[in-house]
C-alpha positions as CSV (number, residue, x, y, z in Angstrom):
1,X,-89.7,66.2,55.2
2,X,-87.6,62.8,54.0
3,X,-90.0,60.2,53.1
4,X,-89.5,56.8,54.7
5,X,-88.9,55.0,51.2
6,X,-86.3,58.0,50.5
7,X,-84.4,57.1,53.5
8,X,-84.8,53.3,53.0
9,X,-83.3,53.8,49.5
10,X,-80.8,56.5,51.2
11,X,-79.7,53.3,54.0
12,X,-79.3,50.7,51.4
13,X,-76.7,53.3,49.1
14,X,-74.3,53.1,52.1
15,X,-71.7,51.3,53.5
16,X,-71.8,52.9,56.7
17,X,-74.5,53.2,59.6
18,X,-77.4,55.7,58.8
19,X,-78.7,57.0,62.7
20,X,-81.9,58.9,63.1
21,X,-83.5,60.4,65.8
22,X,-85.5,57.4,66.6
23,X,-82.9,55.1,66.7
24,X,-80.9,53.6,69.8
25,X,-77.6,55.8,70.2
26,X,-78.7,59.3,68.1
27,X,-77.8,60.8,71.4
28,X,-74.0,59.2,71.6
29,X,-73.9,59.9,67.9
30,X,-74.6,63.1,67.7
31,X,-72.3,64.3,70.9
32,X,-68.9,66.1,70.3
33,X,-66.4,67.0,72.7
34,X,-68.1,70.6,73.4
35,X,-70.4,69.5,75.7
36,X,-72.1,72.6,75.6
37,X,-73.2,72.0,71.7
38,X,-76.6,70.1,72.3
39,X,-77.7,70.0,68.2
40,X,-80.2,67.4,67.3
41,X,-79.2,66.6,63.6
42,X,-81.8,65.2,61.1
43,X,-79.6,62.0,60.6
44,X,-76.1,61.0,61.3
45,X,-74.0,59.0,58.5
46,X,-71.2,57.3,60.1
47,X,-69.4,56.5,56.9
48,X,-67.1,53.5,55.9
49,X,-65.3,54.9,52.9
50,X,-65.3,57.9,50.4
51,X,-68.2,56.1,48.4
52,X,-70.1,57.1,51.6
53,X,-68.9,60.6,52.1
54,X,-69.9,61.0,48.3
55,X,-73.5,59.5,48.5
56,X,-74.1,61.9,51.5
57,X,-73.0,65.4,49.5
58,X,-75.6,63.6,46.2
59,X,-78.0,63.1,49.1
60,X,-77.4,67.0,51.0
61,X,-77.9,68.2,47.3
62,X,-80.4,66.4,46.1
63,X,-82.8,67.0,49.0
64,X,-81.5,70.3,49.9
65,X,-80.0,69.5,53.2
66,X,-77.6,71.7,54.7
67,X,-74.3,69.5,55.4
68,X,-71.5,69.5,58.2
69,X,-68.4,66.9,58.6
70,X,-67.4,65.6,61.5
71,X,-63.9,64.3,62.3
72,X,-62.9,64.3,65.4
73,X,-65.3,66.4,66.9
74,X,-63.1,68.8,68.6
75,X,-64.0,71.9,67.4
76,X,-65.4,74.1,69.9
77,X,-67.8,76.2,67.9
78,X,-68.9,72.9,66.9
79,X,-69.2,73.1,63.6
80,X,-69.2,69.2,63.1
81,X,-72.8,69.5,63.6
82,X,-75.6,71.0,62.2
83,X,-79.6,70.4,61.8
84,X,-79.6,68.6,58.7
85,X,-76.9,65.5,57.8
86,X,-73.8,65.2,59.5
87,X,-70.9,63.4,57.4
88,X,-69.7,61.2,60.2
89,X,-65.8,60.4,59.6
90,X,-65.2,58.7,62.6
91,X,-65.5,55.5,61.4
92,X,-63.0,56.0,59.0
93,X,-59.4,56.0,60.8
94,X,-57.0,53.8,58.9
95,X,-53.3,56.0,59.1
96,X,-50.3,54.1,56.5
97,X,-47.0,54.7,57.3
98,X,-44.1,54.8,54.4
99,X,-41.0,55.1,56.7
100,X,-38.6,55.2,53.2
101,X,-40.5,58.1,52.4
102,X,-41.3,59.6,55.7
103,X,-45.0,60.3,54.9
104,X,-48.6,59.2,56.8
105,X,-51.7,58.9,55.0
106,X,-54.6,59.3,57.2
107,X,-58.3,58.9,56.7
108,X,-60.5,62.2,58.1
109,X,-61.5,60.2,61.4
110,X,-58.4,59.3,62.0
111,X,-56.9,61.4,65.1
112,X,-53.5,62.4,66.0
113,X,-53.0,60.0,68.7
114,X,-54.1,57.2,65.7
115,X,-51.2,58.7,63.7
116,X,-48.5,59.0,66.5
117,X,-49.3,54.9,67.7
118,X,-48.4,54.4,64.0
119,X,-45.7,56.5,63.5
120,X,-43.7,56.0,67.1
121,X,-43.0,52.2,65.8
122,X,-40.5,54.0,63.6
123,X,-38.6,56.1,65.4
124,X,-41.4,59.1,63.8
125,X,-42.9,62.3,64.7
126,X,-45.5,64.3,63.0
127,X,-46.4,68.1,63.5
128,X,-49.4,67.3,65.4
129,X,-51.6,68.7,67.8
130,X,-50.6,69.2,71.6
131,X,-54.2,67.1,72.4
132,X,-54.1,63.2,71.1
133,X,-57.8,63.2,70.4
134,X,-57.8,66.0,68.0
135,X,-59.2,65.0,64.5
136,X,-56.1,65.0,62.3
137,X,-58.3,66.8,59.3
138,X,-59.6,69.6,61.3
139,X,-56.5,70.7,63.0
140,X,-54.4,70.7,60.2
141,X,-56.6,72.8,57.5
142,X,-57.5,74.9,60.9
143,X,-53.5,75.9,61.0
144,X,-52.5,73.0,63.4
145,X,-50.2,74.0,66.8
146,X,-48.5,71.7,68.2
147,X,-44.7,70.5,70.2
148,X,-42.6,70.8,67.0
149,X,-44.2,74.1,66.0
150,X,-41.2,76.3,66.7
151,X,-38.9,74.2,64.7
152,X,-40.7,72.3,62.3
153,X,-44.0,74.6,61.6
154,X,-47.8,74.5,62.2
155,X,-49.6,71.0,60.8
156,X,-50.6,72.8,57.8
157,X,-47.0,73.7,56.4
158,X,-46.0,70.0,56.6
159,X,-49.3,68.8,54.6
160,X,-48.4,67.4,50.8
161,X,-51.9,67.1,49.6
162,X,-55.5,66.5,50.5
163,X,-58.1,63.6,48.6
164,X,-61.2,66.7,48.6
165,X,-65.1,65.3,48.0
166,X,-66.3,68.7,46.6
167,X,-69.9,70.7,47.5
168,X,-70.6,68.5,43.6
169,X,-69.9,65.4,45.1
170,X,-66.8,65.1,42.7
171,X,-63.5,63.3,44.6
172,X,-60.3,65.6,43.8
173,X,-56.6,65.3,44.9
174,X,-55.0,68.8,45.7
175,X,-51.6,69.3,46.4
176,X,-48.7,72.0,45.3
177,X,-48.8,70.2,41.5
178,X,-52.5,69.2,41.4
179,X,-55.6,71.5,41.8
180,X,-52.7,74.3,43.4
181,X,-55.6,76.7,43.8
182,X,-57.4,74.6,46.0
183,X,-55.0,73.4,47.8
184,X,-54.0,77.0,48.3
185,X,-57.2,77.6,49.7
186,X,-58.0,74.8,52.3
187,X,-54.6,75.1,54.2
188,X,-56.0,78.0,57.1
189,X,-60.0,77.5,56.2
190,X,-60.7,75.3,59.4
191,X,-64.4,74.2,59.1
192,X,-65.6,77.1,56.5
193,X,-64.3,76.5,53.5
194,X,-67.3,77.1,51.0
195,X,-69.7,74.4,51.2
196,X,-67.1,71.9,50.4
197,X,-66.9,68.5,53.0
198,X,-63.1,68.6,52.9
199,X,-62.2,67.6,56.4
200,X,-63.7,64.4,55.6
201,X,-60.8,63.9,52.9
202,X,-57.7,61.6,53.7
203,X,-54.1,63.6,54.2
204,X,-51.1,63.0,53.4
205,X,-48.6,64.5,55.7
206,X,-44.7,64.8,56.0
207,X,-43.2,62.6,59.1
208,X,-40.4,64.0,61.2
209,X,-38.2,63.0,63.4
């Protein structure tokens, strides 16, 4: 059982909105597209930046919470949620477009219909999902089907690297040059990769046309 002057401290570390069950709109926080998932988590973080997602794993750690990330929300075993703190990306959205270079950089709330407003300005297409309000995150480290699959690959093949907050709270860029093994081992892990809050990580993915 959090005390109320660990929490207060926990509230005034963040950015972002801390929700409890006693506050007005836990029950719109802690809903996901499964309608059928009816968790009641501990508290909600809806966090405003990486300095959030990392307070929340120090916090999970430090109190022995368990932890689940939540992107978009989609995923229908809905593991976005669980009964301790939910990492709430979905606050965090911003998607950058470098058309010289043909890449995206989007934050882990940010969803593929986010990207694909961004990217249709010019001329772009990304290896999305078939659904617009599919978490960018989850969908590509889950594999990532979507219109250009047949010529162009699942989400995953087209992904250059991944910012990571680790189970340790540590922030690490993986990519083919940088932390290989790791970046070997989120591309296909979907919501279970260790303990780590990956899908809360921003993405850097390959446009095409």
């Amino acid at each position: 059982m959090l005390s109320d002057a660990a929490l207060q401290e926990f509230r005034t570390s963040l950015r972002g909105q801390l929700i409890l069950p006693t506050d007005p709109g836990y029950d719109d926080a802690r809903k996901i597209h499964n309608a059928m998932i009816d968790k009641h988590p501990g508290l909600i973080v809806r966090c405003a930046g990486v300095a959030d997602v990392i307070t929340c794993v120090h916090f999970a750690q430090k109190n022995k919470l368990t932890a689940s990330v939540r992107g978009g929300g989609h995923n229908v075993a809905g593991f976005s949620l669980c009964d301790g703190l939910v990492i709430d990306l979905s606050s965090m959205k911003s998607v950058h477009v470098n058309p010289a270079a043909r890449t995206v950089r989007a934050e882990g709330g940010a969803t593929w219909q986010d990207v694909n407003h961004e990217l249709q300005v010019f001329g772009l297409a990304a290896a999305g999902g078939y659904v617009g309000t599919t978490g960018v995150g989850g969908l590509t480290l889950g594999g990532g089907l979507g219109w250009m699959v047949r010529k162009h690959g699942l989400a995953l093949d087209n992904l250059l690297s991944a910012d990571i907050v680790t189970a340790d709270g540590r922030l690490l860029t993986a990519s083919a040059e940088h932390n290989s093994d790791l970046f070997w081992g989120i591309r296909g892990s979907g919501g279970n990769f260790a303990s780590s809050p990956h899908s809360d990580s921003k993405f850097t993915m390959r446009e095409l046309f």
